[in-house]
C-alpha positions as MATLAB code, in Angstrom:
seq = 'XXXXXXXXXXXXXXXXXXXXXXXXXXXXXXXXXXXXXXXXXXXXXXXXXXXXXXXXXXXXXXXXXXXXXXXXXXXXXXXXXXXXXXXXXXXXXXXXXXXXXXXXXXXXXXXXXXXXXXXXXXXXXXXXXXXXXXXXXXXXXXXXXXXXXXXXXXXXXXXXXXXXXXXXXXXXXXXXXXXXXXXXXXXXXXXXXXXXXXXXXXXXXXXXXXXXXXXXXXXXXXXXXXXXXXXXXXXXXXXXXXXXXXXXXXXXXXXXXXXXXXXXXXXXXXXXXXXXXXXXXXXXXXXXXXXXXXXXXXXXXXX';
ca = [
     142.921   42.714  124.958;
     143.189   40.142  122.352;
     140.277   38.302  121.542;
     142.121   34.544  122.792;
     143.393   36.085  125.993;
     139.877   37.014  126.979;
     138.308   33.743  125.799;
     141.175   31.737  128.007;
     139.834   33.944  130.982;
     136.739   33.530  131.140;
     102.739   22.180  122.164;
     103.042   22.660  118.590;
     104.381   19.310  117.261;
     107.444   18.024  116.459;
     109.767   16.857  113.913;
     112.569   14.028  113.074;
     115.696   16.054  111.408;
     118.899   14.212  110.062;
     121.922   14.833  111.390;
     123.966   12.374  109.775;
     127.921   12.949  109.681;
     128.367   14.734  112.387;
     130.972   12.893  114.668;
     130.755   12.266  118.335;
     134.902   13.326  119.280;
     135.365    9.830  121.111;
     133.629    6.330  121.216;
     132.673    6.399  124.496;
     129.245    5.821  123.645;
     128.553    1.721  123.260;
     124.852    2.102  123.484;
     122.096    4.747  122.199;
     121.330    7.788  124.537;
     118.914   10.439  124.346;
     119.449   13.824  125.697;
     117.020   16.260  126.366;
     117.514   20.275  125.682;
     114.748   22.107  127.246;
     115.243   25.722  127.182;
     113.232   29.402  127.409;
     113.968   32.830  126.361;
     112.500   36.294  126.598;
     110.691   35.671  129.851;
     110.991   39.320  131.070;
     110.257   38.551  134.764;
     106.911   36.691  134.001;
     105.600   34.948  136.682;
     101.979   34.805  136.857;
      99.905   33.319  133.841;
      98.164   35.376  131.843;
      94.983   35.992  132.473;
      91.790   34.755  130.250;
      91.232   38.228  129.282;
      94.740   38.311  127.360;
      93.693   39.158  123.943;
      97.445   37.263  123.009;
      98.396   34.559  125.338;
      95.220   33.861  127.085;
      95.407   31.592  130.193;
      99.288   30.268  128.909;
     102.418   31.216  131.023;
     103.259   31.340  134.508;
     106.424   29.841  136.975;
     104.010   27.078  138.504;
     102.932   25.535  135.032;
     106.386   25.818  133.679;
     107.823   24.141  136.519;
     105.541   21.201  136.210;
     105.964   20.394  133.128;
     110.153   20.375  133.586;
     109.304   18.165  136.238;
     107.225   15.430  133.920;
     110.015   15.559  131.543;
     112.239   15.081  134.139;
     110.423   12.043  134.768;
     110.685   10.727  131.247;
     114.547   11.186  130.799;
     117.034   12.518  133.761;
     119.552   13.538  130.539;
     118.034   17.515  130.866;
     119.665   20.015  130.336;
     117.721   23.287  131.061;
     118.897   26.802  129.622;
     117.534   30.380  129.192;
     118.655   32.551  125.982;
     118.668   36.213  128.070;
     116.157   39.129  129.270;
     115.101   37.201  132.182;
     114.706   40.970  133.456;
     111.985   43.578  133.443;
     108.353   43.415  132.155;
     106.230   42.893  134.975;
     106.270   45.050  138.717;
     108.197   41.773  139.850;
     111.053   43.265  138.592;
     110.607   46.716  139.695;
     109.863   45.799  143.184;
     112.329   42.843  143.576;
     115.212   43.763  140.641;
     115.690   40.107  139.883;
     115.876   38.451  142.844;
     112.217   36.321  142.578;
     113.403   35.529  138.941;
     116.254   34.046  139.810;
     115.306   32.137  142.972;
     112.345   30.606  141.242;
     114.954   29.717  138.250;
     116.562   27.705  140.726;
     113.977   25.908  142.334;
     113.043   24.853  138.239;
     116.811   23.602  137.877;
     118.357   25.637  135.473;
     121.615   24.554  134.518;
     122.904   28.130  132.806;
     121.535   31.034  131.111;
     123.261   34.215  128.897;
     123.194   37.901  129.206;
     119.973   39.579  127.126;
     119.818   43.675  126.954;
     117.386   44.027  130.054;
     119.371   42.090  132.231;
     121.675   45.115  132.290;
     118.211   47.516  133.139;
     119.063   47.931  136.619;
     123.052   48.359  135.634;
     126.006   46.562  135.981;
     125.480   46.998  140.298;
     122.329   45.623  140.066;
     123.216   42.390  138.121;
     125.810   42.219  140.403;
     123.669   42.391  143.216;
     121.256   39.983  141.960;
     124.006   36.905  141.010;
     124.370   35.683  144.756;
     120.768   34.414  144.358;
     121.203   32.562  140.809;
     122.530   28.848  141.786;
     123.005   28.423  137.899;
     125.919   29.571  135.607;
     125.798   33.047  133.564;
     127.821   32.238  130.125;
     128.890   34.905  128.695;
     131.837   34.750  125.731;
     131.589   38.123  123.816;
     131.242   40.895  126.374;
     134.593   42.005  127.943;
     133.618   42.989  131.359;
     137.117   43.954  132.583;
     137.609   47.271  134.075;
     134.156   47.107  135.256;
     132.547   45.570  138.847;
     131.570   42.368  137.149;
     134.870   41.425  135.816;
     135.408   37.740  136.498;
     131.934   37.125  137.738;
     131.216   35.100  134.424;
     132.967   32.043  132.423;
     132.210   32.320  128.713;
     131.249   28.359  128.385;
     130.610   25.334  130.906;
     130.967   21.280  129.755;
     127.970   19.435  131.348;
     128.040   15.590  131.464;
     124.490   13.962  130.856;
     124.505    9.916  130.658;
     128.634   10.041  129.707;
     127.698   12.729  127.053;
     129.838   15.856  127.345;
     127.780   18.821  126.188;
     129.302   22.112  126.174;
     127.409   25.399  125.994;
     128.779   29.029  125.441;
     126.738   32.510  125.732;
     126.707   35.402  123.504;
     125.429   38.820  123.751;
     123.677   41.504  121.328;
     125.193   44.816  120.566;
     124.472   46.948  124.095;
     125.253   50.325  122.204;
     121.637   52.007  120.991;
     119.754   49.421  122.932;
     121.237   50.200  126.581;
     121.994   53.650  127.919;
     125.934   54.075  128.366;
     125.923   54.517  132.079;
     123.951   51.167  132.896;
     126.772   49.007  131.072;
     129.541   51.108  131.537;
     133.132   50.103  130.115;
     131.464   46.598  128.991;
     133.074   45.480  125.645;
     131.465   43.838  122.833;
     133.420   41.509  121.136;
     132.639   40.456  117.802;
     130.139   37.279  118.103;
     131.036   35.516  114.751;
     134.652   35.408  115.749;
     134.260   34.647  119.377;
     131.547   31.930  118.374;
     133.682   30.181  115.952;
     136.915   30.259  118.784;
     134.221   28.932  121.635;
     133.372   25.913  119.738;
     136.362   24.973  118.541;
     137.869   24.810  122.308;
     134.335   23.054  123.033;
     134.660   20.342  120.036;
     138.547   19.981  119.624;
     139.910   20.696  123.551;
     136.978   19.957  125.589;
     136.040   16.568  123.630;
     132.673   17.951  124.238;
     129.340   15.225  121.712;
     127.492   18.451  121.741;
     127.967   22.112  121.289;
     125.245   24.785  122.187;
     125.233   28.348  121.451;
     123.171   30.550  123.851;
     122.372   33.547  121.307;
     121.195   36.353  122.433;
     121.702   38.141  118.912;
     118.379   37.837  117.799;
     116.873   34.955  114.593;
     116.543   37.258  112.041;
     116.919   40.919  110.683;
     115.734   42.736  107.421;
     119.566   44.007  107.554;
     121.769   41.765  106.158;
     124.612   43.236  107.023;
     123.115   42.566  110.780;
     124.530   39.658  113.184;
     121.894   37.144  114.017;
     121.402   33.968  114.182;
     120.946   32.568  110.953;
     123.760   34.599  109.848;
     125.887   32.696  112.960;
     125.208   29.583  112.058;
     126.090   30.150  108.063;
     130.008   31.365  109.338;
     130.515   29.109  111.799;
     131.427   25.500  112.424;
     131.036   22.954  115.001;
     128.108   24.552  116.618;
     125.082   21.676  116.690;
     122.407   23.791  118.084;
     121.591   27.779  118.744;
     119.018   28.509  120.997;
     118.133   32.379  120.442;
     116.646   34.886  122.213;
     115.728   38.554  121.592;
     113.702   38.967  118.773;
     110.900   37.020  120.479;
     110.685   34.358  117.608;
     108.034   32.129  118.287;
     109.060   28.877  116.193;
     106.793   25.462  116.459;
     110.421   23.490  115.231;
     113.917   23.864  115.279;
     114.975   25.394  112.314;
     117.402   23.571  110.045;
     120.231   25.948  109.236;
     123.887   24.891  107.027;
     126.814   25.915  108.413;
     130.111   26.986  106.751;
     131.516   23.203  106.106;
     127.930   22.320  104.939;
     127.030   20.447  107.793;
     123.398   20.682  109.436;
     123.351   23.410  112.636;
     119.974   24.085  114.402;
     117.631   27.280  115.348;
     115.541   27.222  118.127;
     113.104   30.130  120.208;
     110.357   29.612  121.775;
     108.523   33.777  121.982;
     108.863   35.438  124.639;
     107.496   35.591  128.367;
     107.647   32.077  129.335;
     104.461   30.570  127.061;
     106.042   27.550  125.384;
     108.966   25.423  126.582;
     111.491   24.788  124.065;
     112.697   21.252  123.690;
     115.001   19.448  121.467;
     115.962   15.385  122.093;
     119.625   14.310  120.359;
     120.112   10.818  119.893;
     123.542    9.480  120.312;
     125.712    6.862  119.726;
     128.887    6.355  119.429;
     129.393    7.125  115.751;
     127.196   10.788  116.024;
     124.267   12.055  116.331;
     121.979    9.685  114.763;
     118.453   12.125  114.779;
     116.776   14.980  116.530;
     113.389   16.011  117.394;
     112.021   19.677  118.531;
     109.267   20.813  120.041;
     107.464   24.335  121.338;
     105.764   22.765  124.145;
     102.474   25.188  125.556;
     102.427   26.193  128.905;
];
């Protein structure tokens, strides 16, 4: 299938980063606006806290705490949007006794707005993902896995436009490589389409046709590899354009700050992940107007 056709179907601190020149696509903004990015990755069915024993994460984690704090910041600015990078399965007997179904559920009561595809969301196959989706109230995003010919074909869109305050974000999912990390018979005839290529086509339909302020990349490719040759995240954001933000997932990255990156036009393009099984609460605050993004600031907020 050609790779348009499948696209048209489907607390650690913080710091002030310049994005200057980079556009909003309309002047519908006559006053300043903040909008809040809150996001999680690696939580691998995680819901207690650690416990004070942990030699690691010691007391930190856990649903309740997490959903607390999304409430506070809730408080302090509505504009949230709240995304997960992938591998909300498997890790704890949560999973093995409920295969998804307390994850997701709980994900909704915390408001999540969308989330990608990691590797262990496909543990319990493609018939138990499917199983599992009636109880996720969010969006799945998924752009670079082809997942016709198989039970899950048109059960995901590969990018949603959310409106926060008048201020059109879109936000489009991508995938890592299932071959080596997934056995054959859990994914089945699921394609993997090149994530550069996709990537680039998803935000320019997102910047150009969509008139979206703000494009997101949910990467589930991983931040970083000794293999150059390797697709990740930093390499994404160097042969793309149009993207404002990646938030990663995968190689359980803990970073106090979003990462500044330079994309292909040399315009700024930022990294976030926040670890792995649901410690810190990433957060990243855009401040718009109606000539661009005038500044961000990120956070890796402790739970």
């Amino acid at each position: 299938m050609k790779r348009r056709n499948f696209i048209k179907t489907g607390v650690m601190g913080g710091t002030a980063l310049g994005l200057g020149g980079m556009a909003l696509q309309s002047c519908r903004l006559d006053t300043s606006k903040r909008i809040t990015v809150l996001h999680t990755n690696d939580v691998h069915s995680h819901i207690d806290p650690f416990p004070a024993s942990h030699p690691q994460f010691p007391k930190l984690g856990g649903v309740a705490r997490r959903a607390a704090l999304i409430q506070s910041l809730r408080e302090e600015n509505p504009n949230i949007l709240l995304l997960d990078a992938g591998d909300i399965f498997q890790g704890t007997p949560y999973f093995n006794f409920y295969g998804g179904e307390l994850e997701f559920k709980l994900m909704n009561r915390m408001g999540y707005d969308a989330a990608t595809l990691g590797n262990h969301d496909f543990d319990n196959g493609l018939s138990g993902l499917l199983a599992q989706l009636p109880n996720a109230n969010f969006s799945f995003l998924s752009a670079n896995y082809d997942f016709n010919n198989t039970i899950l074909e048109g059960r995901f869109r590969p990018y949603q436009v959310f409106v926060r305050d008048g201020v059109r974000i879109g936000v489009f999912g991508l995938g890592v490589k299932l071959e080596g990390l997934v056995l054959k018979e859990l994914y089945g005839e699921t394609k993997y389409l090149d994530p550069i290529e996709i990537a680039q086509d998803m935000a320019r339909v997102l910047r150009a046709d969509e008139d979206c302020d703000l494009v997101i990349c949910l990467s589930h490719l991983g931040h970083v590899y000794d293999n150059p040759d390797r697709v990740c995240d930093q390499v994404l954001a160097a042969s793309t354009e149009d993207i404002d933000l990646i938030i990663g997932g995968h190689t359980h990255t803990f970073m106090d700050e979003a990462e500044r990156a330079t994309n292909r036009s040399g315009n700024p393009v930022y990294i976030q992940q926040v670890g792995c099984y649901g410690v810190r609460l990433g957060r990243v605050d855009f401040e718009m107007h109606a000539q661009g993004i005038r500044s961000t600031t990120s956070q890796a907020l402790r739970i």
